[in-house]
N, C-alpha and C positions, 0 to 999 in steps of 0.2 A: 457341273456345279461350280460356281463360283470361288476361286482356292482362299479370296478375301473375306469371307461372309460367309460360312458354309449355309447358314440358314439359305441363302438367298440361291435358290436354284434357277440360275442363270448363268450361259458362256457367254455371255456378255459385257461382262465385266471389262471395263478398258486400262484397267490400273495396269505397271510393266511386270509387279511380281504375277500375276492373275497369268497375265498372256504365257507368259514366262514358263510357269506352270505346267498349264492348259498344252504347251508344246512337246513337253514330254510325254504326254499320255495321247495325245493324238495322231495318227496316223495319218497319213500325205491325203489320202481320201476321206478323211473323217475331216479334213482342215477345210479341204474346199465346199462340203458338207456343212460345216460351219457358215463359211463365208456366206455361201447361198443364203442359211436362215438366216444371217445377221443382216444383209441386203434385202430382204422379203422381210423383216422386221419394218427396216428402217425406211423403207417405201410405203408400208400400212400406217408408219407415225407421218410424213409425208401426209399423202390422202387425208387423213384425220387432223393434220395443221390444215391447209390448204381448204378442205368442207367449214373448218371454223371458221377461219379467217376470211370465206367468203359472207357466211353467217354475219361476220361481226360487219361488215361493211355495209351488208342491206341491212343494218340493225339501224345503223347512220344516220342523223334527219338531216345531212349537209347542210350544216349551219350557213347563211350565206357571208355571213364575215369571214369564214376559214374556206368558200368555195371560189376558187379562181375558172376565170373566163376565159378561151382563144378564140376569138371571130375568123372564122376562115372563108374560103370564096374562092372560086373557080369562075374568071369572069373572063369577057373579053373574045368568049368564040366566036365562030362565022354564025353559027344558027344562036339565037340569044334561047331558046327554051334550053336549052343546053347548059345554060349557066346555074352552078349549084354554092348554097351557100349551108356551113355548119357551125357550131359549137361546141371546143374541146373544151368538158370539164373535169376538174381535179379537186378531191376532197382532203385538206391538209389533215383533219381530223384523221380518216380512216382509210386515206388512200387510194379510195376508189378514185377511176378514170373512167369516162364515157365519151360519147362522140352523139349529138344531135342532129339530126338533118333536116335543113329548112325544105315544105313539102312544096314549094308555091313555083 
């Protein structure tokens, strides 16, 4: 339980009195026990950024004033079918990046 908030039942608390606390009453194997759940927490708010914020970028309609172009090109081999040409895009809007490949 939280030593700052007792309502608030969480060792998570990152204030120095809380931590502080929390060291007196925890034992060397209850610490690392901790540590684990606060690491498996803080990986499941991860995942749950990361699924939104992929959400929010295909939400996107890439305005084309905010969407910058890079022409690229693989030219110049012995065999010319060989030669490939793309399109790196970036949405200043939302961040997304892609890569288009000319098929021809």
């Amino acid at each position: 339980m939280c030593y700052c908030a007792p309502k608030v039942k969480t060792p998570f608390c990152s204030s120095y009195e809380c931590q502080e606390e929390l060291k007196k009453h925890i034992k060397p194997e209850d610490e690392i026990t901790h540590f684990l759940a606060k690491r498996k927490k803080l990986e499941a708010d991860v995942r749950v950024a990361v699924q939104e914020l992929e959400a929010f970028k295909e939400s996107c309609s890439h305005p084309e004033m905010h969407l910058s172009k890079e022409y690229g090109s693989n030219t110049g081999n012995y065999d010319p079918t060989s030669d490939s040409y793309w399109i790196n895009y970036s949405c200043e809007c939302c961040g997304k990046r892609w890569t288009e490949y000319d098929e021809e």
